[in-house]
N, C-alpha and C positions, 0 to 999 in steps of 0.2 A: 589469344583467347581473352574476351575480354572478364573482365574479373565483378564478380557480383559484390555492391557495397557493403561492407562489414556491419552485424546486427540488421539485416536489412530485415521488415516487417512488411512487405509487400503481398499484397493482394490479402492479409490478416485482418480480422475485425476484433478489436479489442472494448471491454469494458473498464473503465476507471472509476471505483466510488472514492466521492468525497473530492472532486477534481474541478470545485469550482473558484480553488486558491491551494496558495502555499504549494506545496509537496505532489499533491494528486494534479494542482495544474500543468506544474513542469512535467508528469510521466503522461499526462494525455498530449500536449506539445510533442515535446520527445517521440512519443510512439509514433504521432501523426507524421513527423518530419522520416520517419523510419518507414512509412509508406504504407501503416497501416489505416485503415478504418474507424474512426474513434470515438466512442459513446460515452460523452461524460455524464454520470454521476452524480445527481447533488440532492440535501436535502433542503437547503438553502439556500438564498444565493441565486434567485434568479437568474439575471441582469448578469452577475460575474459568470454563472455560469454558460448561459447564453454564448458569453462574449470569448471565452474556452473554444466552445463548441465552432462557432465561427470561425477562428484563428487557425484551429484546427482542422478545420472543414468536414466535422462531425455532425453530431448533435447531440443535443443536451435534455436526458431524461427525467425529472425529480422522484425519488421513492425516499423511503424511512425505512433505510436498509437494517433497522435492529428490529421491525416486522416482520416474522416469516415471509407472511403474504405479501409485503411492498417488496421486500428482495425477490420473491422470485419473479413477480412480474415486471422487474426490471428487467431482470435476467432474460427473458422470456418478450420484450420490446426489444431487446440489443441484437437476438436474433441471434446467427449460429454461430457463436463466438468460439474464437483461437487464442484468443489471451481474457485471462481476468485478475485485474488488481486491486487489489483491496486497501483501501486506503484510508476510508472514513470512518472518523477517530475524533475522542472529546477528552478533557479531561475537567474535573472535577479534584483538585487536589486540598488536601486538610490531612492531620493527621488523625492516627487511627482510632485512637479514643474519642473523637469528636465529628467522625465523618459519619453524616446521615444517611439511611439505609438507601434512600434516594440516590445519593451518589455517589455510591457502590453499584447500586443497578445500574445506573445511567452509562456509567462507564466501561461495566462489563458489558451491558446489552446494545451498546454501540461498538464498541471495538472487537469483542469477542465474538457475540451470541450471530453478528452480522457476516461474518467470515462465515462462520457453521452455514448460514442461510445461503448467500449466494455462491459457494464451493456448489452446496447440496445440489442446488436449481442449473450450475452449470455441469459442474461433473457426468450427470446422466448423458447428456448430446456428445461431449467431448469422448468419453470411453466408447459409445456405439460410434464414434466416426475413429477411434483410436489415434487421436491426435490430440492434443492442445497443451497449455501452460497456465498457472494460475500461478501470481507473485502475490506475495503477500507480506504487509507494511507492520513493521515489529516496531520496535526502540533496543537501542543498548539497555534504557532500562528495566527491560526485558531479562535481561540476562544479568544484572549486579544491582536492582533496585535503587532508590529512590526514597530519603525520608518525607514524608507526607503523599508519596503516591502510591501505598501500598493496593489502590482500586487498579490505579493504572499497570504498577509494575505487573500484577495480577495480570491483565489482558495482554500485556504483551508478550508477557513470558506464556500464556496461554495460546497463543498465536501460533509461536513459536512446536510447542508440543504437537499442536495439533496442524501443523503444517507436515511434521516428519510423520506422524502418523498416516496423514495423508498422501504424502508421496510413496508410501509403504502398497496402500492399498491400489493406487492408482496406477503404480509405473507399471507393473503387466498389461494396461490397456494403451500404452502409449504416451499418457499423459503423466508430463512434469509439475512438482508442489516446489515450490525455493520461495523462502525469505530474503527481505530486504532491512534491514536493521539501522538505524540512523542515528548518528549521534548527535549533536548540538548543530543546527541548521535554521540558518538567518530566516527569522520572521516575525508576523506582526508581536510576534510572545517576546521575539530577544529583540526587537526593537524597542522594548519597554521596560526590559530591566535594568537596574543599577548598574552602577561602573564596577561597583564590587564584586557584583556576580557574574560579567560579563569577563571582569581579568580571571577569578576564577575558573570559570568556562576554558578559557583562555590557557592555562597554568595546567589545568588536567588534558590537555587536547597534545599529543605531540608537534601535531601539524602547526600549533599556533592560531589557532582562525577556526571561524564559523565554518561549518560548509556550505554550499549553496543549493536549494533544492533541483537545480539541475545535475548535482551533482549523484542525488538516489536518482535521478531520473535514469541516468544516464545508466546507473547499474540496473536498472529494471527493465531499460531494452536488452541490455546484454542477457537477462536471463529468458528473455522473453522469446529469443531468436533462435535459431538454426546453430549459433555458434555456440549455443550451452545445450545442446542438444544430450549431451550423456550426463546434466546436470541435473540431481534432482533432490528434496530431503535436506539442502543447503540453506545455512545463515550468511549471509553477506553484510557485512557491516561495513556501515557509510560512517566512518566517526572520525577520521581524522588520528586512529592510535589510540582512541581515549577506553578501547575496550581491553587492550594488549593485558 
């Protein structure tokens, strides 16, 4: 009998925001290699994202997913989606006596206020077809903060809350909520810091090392699939130890 391939995404349509680099590139790949359908996501980024899409053999949407309105008409061009990941995300970091109200909004009404929007827009189709999955893209620093990211730790420990709440109300129609949580992961941000932050980085990780963002990718097909099927309400931390 032959044996169906593990995490397999076949015949799925999935949405990706923020999937026109880093993080959201590797789970729109990943997903695509897993056989699904793949709509990437971007608010920027043409060209990179364009060239996602292609790779993937998708296509590539642009909205300003911390819009009510641009999220759901994303939601709503992506067509009758089985997976949604949420992944676009900014940060604005200063500490808290000196951060502008600007980016405080900026960073909740991207990270947070953007999840609330395209849950909203997709949850209605998924519960009337009693199927689907939505992951959604936290931080460790979600769960032990951050000094000078009190905007950010906010969103993502936000995410967080409002993911289990969501899988609360959801899982009676079929449909699964799980996070994905990540912890120090190579990119153009730890390309550019010091050696001293980076051994640091380094010194708190057990693993020793960055991860690489195939490596959330790769838990994000896993939740995405048939094999986490009685999965739901879940943090998954990509970190290397450094949340233990």
């Amino acid at each position: 009998m032959p044996e169906r391939p593990f995490a397999s995404l076949e015949g799925k349509t999935a949405l990706v925001t923020g999937a026109s680099r880093g993080i959201g590139r590797a789970i729109a790949l990943e997903l695509a290699r897993a056989g699904a359908s793949v709509v990437v996501g971007y608010r920027s980024g043409a060209d990179e994202a364009e060239a996602v899409a292609k790779e993937a053999g998708g296509r590539a949407v642009a909205a300003d997913v911390s819009d009510a309105a641009e999220a759901q008409r994303l939601v709503e061009e992506a067509g009758e989606l089985d997976i949604l990941v949420n992944n676009a995300g900014v940060t604005r970091d200063g500490l808290l006596a000196r951060m502008p109200d600007d980016d405080w909004r900026a960073v909740i009404e991207t990270n947070l206020s953007s999840v609330f929007y395209t849950c909203r827009a997709a949850a209605r189709p998924m519960m009337r077809r009693r199927s689907g999955s939505i992951v959604n893209v936290s931080s460790v620093v979600g769960l032990h903060g951050n000094p000078g990211q009190t905007n950010y730790a906010a969103s993502k420990a936000g995410i967080i809350g409002f993911t289990k709440a969501l899988a609360r109300e959801l899982g009676s129609r079929g449909v699964r909520a799980n996070v994905v949580a990540p912890g120090y992961i190579t990119s153009r941000l730890t390309d550019e810091i010091s050696e001293e932050m980076r051994a640091l980085m380094l010194q708190n990780t057990p693993l020793g090392r960055l991860g690489d963002p195939e490596n959330v990718a790769g838990a994000v097909r896993f939740l995405c699939s048939d094999e986490a099927a009685f999965i739901t309400g879940e943090v998954l931390l990509v970190d290397g130890g450094l949340g233990m």
